[in-house]
C-alpha positions in Angstrom: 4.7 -47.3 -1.8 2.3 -47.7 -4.9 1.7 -50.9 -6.3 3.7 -52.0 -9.7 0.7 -51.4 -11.7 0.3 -48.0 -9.8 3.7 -47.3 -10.6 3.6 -48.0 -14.1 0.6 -45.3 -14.6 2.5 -42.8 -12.6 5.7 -43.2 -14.3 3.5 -42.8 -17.7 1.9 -39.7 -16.3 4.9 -38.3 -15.8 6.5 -38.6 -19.4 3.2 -36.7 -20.4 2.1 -34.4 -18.0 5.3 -34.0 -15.6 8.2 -32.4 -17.0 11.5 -30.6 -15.7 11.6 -27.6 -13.4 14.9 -26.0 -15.1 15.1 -23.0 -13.5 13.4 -24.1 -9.8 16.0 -26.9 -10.1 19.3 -24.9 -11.1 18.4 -22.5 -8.1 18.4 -26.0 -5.7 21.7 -27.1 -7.4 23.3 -23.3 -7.0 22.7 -23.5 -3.4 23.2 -27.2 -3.2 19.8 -28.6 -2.6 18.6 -32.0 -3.8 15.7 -31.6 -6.0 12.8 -34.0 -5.4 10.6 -34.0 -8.5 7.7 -36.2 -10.4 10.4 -37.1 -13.1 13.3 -36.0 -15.0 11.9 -36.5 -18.0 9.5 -34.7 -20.6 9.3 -31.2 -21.9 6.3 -29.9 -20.1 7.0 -26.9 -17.2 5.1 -26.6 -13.8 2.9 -23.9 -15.4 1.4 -26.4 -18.2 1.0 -29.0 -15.3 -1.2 -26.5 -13.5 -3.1 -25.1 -16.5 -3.9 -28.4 -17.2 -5.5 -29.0 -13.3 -9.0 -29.7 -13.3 -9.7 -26.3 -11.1 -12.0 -23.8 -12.3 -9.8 -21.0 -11.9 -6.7 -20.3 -13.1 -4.1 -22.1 -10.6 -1.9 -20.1 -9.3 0.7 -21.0 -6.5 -0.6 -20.1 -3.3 2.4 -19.4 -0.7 2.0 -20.7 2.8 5.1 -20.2 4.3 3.8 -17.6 6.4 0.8 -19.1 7.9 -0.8 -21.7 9.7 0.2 -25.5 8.0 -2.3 -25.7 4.9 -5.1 -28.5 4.6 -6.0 -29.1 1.0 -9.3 -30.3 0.0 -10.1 -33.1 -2.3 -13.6 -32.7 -4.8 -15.2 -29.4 -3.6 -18.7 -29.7 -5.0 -18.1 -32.8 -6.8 -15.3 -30.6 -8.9 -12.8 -34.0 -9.4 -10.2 -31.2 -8.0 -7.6 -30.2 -5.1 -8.4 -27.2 -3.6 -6.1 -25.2 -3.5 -4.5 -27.6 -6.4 -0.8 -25.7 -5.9 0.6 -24.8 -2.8 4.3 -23.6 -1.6 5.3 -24.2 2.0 8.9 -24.2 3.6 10.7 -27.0 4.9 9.5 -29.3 8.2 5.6 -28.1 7.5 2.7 -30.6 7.3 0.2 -30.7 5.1 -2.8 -32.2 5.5 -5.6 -33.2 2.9 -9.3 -33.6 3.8 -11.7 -35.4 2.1 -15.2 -33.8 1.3 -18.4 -36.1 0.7 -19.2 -36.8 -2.8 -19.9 -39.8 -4.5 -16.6 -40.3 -6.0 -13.6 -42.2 -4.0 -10.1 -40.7 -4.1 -6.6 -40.7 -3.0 -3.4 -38.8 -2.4 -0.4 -40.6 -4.5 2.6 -38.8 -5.3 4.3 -39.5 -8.5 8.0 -40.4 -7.4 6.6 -42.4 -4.2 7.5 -40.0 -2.0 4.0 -40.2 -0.2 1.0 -42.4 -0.8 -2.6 -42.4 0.9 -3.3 -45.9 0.1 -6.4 -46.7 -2.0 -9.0 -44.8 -3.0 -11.6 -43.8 -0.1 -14.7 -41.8 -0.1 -15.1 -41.3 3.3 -15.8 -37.3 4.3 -13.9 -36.2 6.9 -11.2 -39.0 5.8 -7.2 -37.0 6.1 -4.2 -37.8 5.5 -0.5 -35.8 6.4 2.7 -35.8 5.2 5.2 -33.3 6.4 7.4 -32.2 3.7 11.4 -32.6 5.6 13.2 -31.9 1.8 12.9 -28.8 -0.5 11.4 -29.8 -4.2 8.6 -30.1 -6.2 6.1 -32.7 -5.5 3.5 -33.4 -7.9 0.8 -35.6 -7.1 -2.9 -36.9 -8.4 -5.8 -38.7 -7.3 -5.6 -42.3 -9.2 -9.3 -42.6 -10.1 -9.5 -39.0 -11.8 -6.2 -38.2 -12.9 -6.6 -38.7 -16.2 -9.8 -35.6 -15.5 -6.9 -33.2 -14.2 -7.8 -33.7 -10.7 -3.8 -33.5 -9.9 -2.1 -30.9 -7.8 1.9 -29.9 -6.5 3.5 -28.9 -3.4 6.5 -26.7 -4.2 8.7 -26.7 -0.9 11.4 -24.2 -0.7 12.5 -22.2 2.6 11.1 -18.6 3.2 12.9 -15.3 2.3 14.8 -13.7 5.1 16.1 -10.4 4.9 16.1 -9.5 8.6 13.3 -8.0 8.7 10.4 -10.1 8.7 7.9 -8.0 8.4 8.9 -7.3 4.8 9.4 -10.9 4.3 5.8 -11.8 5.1 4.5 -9.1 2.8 6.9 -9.3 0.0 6.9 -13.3 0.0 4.6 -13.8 -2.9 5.9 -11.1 -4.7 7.9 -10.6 -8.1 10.0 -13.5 -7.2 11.6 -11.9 -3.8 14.3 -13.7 -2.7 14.8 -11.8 0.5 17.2 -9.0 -1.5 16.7 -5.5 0.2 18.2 -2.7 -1.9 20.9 -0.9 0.1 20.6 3.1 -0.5 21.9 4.2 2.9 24.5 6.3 1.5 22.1 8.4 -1.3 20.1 11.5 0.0 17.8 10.6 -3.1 16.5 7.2 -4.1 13.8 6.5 -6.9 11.9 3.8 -7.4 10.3 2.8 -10.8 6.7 1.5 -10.5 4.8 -0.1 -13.3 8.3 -2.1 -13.4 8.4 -5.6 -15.0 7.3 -8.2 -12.8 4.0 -10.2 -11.1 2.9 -11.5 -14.7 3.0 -7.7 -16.5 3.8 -4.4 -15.3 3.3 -4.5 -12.3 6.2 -4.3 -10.1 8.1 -1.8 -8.0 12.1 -2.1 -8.7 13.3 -1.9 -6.8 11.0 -4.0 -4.4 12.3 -3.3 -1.0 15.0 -0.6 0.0 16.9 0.4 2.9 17.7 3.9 3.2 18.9 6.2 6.1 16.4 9.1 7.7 16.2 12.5 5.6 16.3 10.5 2.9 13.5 11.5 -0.2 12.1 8.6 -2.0 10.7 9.4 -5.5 8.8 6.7 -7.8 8.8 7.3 -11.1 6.0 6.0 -13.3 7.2 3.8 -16.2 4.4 4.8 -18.0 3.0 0.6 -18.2 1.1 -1.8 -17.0 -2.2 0.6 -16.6 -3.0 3.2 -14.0 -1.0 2.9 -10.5 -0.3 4.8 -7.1 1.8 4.4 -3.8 -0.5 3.8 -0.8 1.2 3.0 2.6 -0.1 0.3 5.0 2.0 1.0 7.9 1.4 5.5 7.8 -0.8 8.0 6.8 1.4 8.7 3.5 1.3 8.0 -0.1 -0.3 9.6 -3.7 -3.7 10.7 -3.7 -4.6 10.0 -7.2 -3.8 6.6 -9.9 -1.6 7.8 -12.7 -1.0 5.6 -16.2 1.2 8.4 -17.8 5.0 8.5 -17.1 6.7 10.7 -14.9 7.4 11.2 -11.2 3.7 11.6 -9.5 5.0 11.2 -5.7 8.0 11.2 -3.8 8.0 11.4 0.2 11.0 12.4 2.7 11.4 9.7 5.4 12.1 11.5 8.9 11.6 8.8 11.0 13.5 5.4 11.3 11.1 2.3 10.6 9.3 -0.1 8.4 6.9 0.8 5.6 5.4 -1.5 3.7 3.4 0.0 0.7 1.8 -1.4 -2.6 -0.4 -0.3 -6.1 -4.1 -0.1 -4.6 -5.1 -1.3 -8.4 -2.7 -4.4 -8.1 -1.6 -4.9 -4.7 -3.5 -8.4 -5.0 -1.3 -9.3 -7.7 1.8 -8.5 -5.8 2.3 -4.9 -7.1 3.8 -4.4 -3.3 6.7 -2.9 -2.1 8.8 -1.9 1.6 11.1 1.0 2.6 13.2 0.3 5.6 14.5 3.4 7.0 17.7 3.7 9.4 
């Protein structure tokens, strides 16, 4: 556990740089999860906590649920940083954080105590774990830079399951999916909007992921927003041929064949401008 003088500067940082997670904790109270945050105090939101990071990109959560159990790395290039500085991961995972060689020593404190490296080190190739048991949101800083932004947050919350985990895996960073798949079974003709709200902008399919039975025709309807898109498959050797920005139906496909397709915006697919038909 920190020290009382440690305690005192975490409990400060928190009234300034930690605030409240209202809607990330109002999901965990719906389905009655304990919260574990920095504090429950202050007015500043996760997204000011990471814009403030001392990372030269923008921080963006980077979700790890998926794959292999994440290592974050402290002072990349003498950066006073975490690399990745925001990370989401499910519940039982372990994270690990590396130390590179720099000059500078550092450590891995979390603000409510709930895990503590000790003091600061510079040793490279120094680690240290914790495995994440509870979901929450942890914030956490190294001591001797914090007050530089080198500060980063492990968001823990369980992965999406729709029964189909293929379309979990793909859709998991996307538009907020919760593991919701549309059920069109019973319609001989389904449309999907694309350039939707969603992923920051415009850029979402809605909706996302659909279920629909064979001989069904799928048509996506341009919304006429977020810039130029298309419908390109991953999983089949369908999809529109051209990028459209104007509004209107540009492509629709009949589904013959039972399976999952997983498709996405080429323009924005990085963003999470993704989307899945299941077909039964």
């Amino acid at each position: 556990m920190p020290s009382t003088n440690r305690r005192a500067f975490l409990g400060a940082s928190s009234v300034i740089g930690l605030g409240s997670l209202v809607a990330l904790g109002n999901r965990h109270a719906e389905n009655g999860e304990t919260e574990r945050t920095t504090s429950d105090h202050g007015d500043d939101s996760l997204e000011n906590w990471l814009a403030t990071a001392n990372d030269p990109r923008t921080p963006q959560i980077r979700d790890f649920r998926f794959d292999d159990p994440p290592t974050v790395y402290l002072d990349v290039s003498n950066s006073k940083s975490f690399s990745p500085p925001a990370i989401k991961v499910a519940p039982g995972t372990t994270v690990t954080w590396e130390w590179i060689g720099t000059d500078d020593e550092h450590n891995v404190v979390a603000a409510d105590g709930t895990f503590d490296s000790g003091g600061p080190d510079g040793e490279p190739g120094t680690t240290f774990e914790h495995t994440f048991e509870s979901a929450g949101v942890y914030r956490y800083v190294s001591e001797p830079q914090a007050d530089a932004g080198m500060k980063g947050v492990v968001v823990v919350e369980a992965a999406p399951s729709s029964g189909y985990p293929v379309v979990d895996e793909w859709l998991v960073d996307t538009n907020g999916y919760d593991g919701s798949v549309a059920d069109r079974t019973d319609e001989d003709l389904v449309e999907i909007a694309t350039g939707a709200e969603g992923n920051g902008g415009n850029f979402a399919f809605d909706p996302h992921a659909v279920r629909v039975s064979t001989e069904t025709t799928v048509r996506w309807s341009w919304t006429g927003s977020g810039g130029a898109h298309d419908v390109a498959f991953e999983d089949a050797d369908i999809g529109g041929e051209t990028i459209d920005a104007e509004p209107g139906v540009h492509f629709e496909h009949t589904f013959n064949e039972p399976g999952v397709f997983r498709y996405a915006c080429r323009p924005h697919r990085e963003i999470g401008h993704r989307g899945a038909i299941v077909v039964e």
